[in-house]
N, C-alpha and C positions, 0 to 999 in steps of 0.2 A: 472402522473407517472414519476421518476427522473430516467433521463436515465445519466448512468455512463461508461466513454471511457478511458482504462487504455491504460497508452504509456510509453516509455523509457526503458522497459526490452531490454534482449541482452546476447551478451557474454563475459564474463570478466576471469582472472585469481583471483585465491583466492588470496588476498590481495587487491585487485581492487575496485573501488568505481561505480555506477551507481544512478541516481536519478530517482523515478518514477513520474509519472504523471495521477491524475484523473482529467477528466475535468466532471463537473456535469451541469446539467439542472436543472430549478428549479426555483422559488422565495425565496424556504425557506431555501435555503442549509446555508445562514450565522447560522441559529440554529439548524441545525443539526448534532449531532455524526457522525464522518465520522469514519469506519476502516478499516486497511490495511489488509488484509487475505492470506494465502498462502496454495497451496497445493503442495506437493509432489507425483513423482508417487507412488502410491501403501500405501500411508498413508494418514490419516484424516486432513482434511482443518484444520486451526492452525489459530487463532489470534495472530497478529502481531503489531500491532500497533492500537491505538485509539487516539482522539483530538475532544476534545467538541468543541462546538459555539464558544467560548469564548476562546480557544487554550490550556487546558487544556492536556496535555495529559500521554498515560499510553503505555507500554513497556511489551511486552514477555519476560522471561528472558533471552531466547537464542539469544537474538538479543538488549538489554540493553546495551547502552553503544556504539552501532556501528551504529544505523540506528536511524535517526530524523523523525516524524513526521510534516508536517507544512501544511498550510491552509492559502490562500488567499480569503478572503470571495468575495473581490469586480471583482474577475475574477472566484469565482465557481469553482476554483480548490483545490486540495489537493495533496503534493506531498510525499513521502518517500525518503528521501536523507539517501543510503546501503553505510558506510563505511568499510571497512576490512574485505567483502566478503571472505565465506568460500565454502568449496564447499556442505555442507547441506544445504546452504540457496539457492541451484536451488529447483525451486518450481515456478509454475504459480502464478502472484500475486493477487489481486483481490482488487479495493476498492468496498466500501459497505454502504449504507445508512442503518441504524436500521429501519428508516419509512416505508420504501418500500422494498418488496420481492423480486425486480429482481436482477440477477447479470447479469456483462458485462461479456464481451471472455476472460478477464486478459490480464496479459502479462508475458511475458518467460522469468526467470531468469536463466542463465546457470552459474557456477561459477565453471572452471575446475580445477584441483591439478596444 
């Protein structure tokens, strides 16, 4: 079972930058889909970000164009680098393996006017 430890959330002003941080367990995480997930209070968790094995990756499009996906396979992490943070994009963040069902605690994006 791949346990997933999200770090880096916080408090920024809208315009503000934060990078996130998963750190994964695992042997097999270099070929795994890793995705970046968010929820907000009172609304439906949301895909955010994705990036295969291989560094492929795919974009929401509320967040196209501002926030990078990346993967370091030989440290088993995976980060989101948020540029020109708004204040919709506060929301818990969550990364996620497809293989496995568990999720970690996330972490707290706050982004105020």
């Amino acid at each position: 079972q791949a346990q997933l430890v999200e770090s880096g959330g916080g408090l920024v002003q809208a315009g503000g930058s934060l990078r996130l941080s998963c750190a994964a367990s695992g042997s097999i995480f270099s070929i795994l889909t890793m995705d970046w997930y968010r929820q907000a209070p009172g609304k439906q968790r949301e895909l955010v970000a994705s990036i295969t094995g291989s560094g492929s990756s795919n974009y929401a499009d509320s967040v196209k164009g501002r926030f990078t996906i990346s993967r370091d396979n030989a440290k088993n992490m995976v980060y989101l680098q948020m540029n020109s943070l708004k204040p919709e994009d506060t929301a818990v963040y969550y990364c996620k393996s497809r293989v496995y069902a568990s999720w970690g605690q996330g972490t707290q994006v706050t982004v105020s006017s």
